[in-house]
C-alpha positions in Angstrom: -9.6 -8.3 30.2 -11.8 -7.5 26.8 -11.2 -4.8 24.5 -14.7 -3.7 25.7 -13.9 -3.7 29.3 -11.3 -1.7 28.6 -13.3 0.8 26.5 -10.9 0.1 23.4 -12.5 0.9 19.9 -13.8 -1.9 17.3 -11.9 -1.4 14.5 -13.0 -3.2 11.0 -9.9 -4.4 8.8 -10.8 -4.9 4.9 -8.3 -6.8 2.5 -6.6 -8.6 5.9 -5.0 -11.1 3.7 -3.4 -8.8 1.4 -0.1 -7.6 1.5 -0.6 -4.7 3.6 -3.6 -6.0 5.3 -1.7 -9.0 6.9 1.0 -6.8 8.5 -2.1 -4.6 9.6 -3.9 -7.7 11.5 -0.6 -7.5 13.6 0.3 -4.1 14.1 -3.7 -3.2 14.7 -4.4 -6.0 17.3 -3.1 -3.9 20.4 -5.6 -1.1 19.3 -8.8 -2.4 20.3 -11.1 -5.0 19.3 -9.9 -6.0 15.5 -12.5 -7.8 12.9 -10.4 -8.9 10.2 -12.4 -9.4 6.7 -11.4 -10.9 3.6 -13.1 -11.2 0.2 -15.4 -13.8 1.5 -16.4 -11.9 4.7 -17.5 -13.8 7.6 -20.8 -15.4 6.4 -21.4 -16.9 9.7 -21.6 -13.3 11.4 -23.4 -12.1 7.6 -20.6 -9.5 7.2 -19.4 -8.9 3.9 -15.8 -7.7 3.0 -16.3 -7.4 -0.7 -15.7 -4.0 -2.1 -17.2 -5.1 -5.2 -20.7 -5.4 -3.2 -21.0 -1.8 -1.5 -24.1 -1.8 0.0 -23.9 -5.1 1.8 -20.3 -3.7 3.1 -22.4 -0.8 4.4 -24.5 -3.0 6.3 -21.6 -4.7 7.9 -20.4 -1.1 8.7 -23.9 -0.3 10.4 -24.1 -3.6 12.0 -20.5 -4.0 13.5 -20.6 -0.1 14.6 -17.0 0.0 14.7 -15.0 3.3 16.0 -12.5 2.9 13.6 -12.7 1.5 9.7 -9.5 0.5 8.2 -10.0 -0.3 4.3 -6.5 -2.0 2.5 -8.7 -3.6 0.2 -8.6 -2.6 -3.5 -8.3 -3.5 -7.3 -4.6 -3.6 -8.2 -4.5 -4.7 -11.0 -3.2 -2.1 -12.8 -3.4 -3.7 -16.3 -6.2 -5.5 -15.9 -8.2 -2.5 -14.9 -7.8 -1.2 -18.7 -9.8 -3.9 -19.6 -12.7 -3.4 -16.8 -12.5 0.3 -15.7 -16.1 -0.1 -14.1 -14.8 -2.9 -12.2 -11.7 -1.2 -11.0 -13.9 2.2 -10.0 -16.3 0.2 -8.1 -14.1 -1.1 -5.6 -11.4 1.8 -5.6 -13.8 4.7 -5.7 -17.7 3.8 -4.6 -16.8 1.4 -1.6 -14.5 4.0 -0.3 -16.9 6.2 -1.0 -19.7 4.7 0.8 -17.2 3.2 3.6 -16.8 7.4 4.2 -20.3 8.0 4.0 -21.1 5.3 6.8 -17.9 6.5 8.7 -19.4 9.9 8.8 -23.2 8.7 10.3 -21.5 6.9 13.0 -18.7 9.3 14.0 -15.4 6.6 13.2 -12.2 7.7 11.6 -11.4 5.9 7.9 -8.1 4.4 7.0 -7.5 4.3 3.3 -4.7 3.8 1.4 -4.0 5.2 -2.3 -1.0 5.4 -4.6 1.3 7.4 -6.3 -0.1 6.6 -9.3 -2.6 10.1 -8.8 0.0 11.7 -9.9 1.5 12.2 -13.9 4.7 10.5 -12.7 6.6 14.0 -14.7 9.4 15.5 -12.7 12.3 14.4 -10.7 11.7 15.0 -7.2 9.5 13.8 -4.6 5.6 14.6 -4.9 4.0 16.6 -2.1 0.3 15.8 -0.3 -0.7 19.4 -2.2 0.8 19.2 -5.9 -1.4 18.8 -9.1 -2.4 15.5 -9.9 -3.0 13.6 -13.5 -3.1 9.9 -12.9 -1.6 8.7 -16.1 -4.3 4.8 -16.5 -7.2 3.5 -15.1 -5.8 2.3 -11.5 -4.7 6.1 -10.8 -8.1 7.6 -11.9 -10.1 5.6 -9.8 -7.9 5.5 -6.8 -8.0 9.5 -7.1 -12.1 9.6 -7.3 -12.3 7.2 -4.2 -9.5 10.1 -2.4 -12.1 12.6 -3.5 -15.2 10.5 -2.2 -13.8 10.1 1.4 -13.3 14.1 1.2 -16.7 15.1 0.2 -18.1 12.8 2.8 -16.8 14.9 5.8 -15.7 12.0 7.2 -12.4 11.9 10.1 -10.0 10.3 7.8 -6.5 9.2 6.7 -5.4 9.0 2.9 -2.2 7.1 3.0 -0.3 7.2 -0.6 2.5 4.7 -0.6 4.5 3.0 -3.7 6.3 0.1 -4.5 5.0 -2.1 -1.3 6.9 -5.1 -0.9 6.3 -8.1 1.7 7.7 -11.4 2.4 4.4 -12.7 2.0 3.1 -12.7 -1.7 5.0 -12.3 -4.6 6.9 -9.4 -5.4 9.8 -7.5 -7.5 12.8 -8.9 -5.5 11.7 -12.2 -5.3 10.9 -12.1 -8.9 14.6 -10.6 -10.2 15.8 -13.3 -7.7 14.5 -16.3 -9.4 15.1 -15.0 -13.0 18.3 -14.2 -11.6 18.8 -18.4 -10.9 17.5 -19.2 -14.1 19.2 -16.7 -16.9 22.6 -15.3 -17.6 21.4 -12.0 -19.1 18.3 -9.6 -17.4 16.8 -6.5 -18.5 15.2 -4.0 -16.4 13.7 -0.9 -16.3 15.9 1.6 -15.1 13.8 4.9 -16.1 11.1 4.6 -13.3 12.4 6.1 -9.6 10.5 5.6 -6.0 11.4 4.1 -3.1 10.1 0.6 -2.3 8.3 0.5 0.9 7.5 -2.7 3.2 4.1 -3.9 4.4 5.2 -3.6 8.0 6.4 -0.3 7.8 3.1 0.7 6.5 0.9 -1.0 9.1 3.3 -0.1 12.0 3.1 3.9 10.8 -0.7 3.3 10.3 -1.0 2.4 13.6 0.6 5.0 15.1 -0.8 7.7 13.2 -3.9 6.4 14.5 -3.3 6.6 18.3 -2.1 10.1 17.6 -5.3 10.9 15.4 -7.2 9.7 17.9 -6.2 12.2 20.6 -5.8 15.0 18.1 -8.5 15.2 15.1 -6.9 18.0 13.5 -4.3 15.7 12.3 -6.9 13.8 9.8 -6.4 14.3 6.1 -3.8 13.0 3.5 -0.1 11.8 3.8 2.3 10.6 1.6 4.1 7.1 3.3 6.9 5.5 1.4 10.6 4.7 2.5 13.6 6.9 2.5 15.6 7.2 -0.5 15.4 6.5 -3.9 15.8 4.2 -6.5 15.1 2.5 -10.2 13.9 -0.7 -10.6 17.2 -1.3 -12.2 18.7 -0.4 -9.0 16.6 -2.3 -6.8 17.5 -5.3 -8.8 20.8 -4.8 -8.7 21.0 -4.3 -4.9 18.9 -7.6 -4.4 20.6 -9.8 -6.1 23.8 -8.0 -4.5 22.5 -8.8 -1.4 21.7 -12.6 -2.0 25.2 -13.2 -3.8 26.9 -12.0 -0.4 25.3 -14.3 1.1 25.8 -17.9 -0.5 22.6 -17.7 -2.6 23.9 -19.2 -6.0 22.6 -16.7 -9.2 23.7 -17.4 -12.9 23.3 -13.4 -13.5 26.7 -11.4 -13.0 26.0 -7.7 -12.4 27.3 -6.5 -15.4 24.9 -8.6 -17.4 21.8 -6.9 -15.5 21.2 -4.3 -18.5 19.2 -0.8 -18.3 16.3 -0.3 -20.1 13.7 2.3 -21.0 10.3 1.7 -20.2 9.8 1.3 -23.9 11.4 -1.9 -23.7 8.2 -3.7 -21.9 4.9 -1.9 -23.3 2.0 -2.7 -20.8 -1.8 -1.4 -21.6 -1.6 1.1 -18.9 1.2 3.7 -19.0 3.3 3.6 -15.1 4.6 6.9 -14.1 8.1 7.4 -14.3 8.5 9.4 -10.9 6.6 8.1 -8.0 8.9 9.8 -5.2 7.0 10.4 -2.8 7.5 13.6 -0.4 7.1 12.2 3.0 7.8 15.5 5.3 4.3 16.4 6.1 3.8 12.9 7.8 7.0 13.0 9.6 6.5 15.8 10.9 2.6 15.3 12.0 3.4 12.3 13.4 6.9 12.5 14.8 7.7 10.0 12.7 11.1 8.5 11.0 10.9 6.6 7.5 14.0 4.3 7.3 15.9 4.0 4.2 14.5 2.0 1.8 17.5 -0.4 1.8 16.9 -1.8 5.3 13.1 -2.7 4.7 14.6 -4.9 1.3 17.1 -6.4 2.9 15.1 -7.3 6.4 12.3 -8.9 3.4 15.3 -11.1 1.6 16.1 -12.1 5.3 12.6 -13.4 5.9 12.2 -15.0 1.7 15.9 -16.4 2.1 15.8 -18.1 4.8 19.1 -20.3 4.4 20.9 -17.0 2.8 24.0 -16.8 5.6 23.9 -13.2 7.2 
């Protein structure tokens, strides 16, 4: 039996390749009727899925008419977006914002995701939903107007902040540290940076549930914080990966020791990272009667899926 038979909602995914879209495509299915969009849209249908065209993304929106709109698109390019701030504002702040404004005229909730980067990364505990924020570069700024835009436009929403997403599918950190790891004796790495890295899956899975339950009970729209238990420093995270894979037959030149601490200093980049992106995460747990695993288990269950002839 259809979705529509049923009376299931249509529910628009943006960025369904991406990192977090791609986990989404699977957790979202069971929901209702899912169109997932790319960049390039579906030209045979004329729907666009380019947040970097607006307006013809708001005529998808009025032409699909879907109950729920779930954007995981964005420009995340943190460095780059020095370099073209208009660029970077467009899709992280106007598209949202006229995603909301469209979600508000037909009466759907919005999905969007931000960052931790809204915040001035000072401090050395976890950020709550509430606390002053002072993105520190050009990704934070216009992920924080796009936040603001969904707000104003009185649409039913979710804000998700996460940090330090990781997938099996993409590149990412671990795999990174893993094949430097294989190639070099020595590594540096930044060791003055703390968050917990969070996994696609665990993202899309909580999305998904958070949405049943917003469904039935509106008073639970508004903004959450969604990251993995724990903490850690890049250094840390390294260390624990390449851990992992030495336990279990992957051959590395690195020994531990030689895996040295580092300041942020150490690797200037045009935009400035924040140094705490902790997340608080007790508003969402609470909401949604949820529990965020430690960030350990999500690492070591993407090594599992990366390394696939790693022994357990």
């Amino acid at each position: 039996m259809s979705a529509a038979a049923l009376g299931l909602p249509t529910i628009l995914l943006l960025g369904g390749n991406g990192q977090i879209g791609w986990e989404l495509q699977r957790a979202l299915a069971p929901l209702g009727r899912l169109v997932a969009l790319d960049r390039s849209g579906d030209p045979g249908r004329g729907l666009c899925g380019n947040l970097a065209e607006p307006e013809a993304l708001a005529a998808s929106v009025r032409q699909l008419r879907p109950e729920i709109i779930v954007n995981a698109a964005a420009h995340t390019a943190v460095d780059k977006a020095e370099a073209e701030p208009e660029l970077a504002t467009l899709i992280n702040a106007t598209a949202p914002g006229v995603l909301a404004r469209e979600a508000a005229a037909l009466g759907a909730w919005l999905v969007h995701y931000s960052t931790d980067y809204v915040f001035d990364g000072s401090g050395t505990s976890g950020r709550a939903e509430d606390d002053p924020t002072g993105p520190l570069n050009v990704y934070g700024r216009s992920k924080l107007e796009g936040e603001g835009l969904i707000r104003a436009s009185g649409c039913r929403h979710l804000i998700l902040r996460t940090s330090w997403v990781h997938a099996a599918r993409g590149g990412n950190f671990a795999r990174t540290m893993l094949r430097l790891a294989a190639e070099r004796e020595r590594l540096s790495v930044v060791a003055d940076q703390f968050g917990a890295p969070t996994g696609a899956e665990l993202v899309a899975d909580v999305t998904a549930h958070a949405l049943r339950s917003a469904q039935a009970r509106s008073e639970l729209a508004g903004t959450y914080h969604l990251a993995a238990g724990g903490e850690t420093s890049w250094h840390a995270y390294a260390c624990h990966v390449i851990e992992w894979a030495r336990a279990r037959g992957v051959t590395l030149k690195v020994p531990l020791e030689a895996i040295e601490p580092v300041p942020s200093s150490a690797f200037p980049t045009p935009a400035r990272r924040p140094l705490n992106s902790r997340l608080a995460t007790a508003r969402l747990q609470t909401a949604f009667g949820l529990h965020l695993p430690p960030w350990q288990q999500g690492v070591e269950r993407m090594l599992a899926e990366v390394l696939p002839n790693a022994s357990r």
